[in-house]
C-alpha positions as CSV (number, residue, x, y, z in Angstrom):
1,X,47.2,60.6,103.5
2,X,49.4,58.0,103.9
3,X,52.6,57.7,105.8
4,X,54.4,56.9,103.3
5,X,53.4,59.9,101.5
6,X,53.5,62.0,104.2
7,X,57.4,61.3,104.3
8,X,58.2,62.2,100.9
9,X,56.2,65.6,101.3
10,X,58.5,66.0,104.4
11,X,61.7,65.4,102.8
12,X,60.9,67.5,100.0
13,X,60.4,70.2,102.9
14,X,63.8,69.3,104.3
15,X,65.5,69.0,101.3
16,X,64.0,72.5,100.3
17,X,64.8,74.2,103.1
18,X,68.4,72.9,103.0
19,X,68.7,74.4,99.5
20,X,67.6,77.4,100.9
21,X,70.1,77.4,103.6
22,X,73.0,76.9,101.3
23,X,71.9,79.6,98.9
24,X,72.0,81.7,101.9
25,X,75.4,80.8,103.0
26,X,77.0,81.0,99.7
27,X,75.4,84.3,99.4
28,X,76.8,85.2,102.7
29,X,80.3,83.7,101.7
30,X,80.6,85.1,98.6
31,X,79.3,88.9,100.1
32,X,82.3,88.6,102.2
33,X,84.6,88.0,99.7
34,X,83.7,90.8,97.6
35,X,83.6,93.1,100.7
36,X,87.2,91.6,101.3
37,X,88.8,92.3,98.1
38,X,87.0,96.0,97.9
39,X,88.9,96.8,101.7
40,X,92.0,95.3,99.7
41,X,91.7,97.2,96.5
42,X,91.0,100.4,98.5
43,X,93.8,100.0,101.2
44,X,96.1,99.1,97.9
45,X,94.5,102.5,96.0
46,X,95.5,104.9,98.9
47,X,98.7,103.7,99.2
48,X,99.5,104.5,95.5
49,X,97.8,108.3,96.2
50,X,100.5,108.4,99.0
51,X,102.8,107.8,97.2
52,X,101.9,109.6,93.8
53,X,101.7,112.0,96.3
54,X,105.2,112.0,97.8
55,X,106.8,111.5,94.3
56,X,105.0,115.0,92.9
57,X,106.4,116.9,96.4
58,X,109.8,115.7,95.6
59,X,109.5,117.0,92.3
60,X,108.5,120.3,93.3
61,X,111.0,120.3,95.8
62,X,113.9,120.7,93.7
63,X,115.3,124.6,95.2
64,X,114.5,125.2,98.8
65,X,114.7,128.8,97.9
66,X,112.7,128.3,94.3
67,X,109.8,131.1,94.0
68,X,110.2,132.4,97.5
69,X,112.0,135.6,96.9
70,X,112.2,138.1,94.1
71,X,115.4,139.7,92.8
72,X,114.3,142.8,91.4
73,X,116.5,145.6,89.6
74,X,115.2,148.9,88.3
């Protein structure tokens, strides 16, 4: 084989395994991202179940008395 030959076979291994390497750090990147914004959108979604469920006690918590005691007459 001859050198010059054996250089482009080498570069073409190079060049493939720096293709490979990218893919693989985009991949990574853009796995991190998408873990990133679900930590976001879940932080953001409890939140709004806090307070969904802080508006519903303050609407049940009209009468401090409400439905704790019976008046009763015979």
């Amino acid at each position: 084989m001859s050198i010059k030959k054996e250089y482009s076979q080498s570069n073409k291994e190079v060049t493939s395994m720096n293709a490979i390497q990218l893919q693989q750090a985009v991949t990574i990147s853009l796995t991190k991202q998408v873990q990133e914004t679900a930590q976001a959108q879940a932080a953001t979604m409890l939140e709004d179940f806090a307070k969904t469920q802080q508006n519903i006690q303050a609407a049940q918590a009209g009468h401090p008395t409400l439905g704790k005691v019976l008046d009763v007459k015979i």
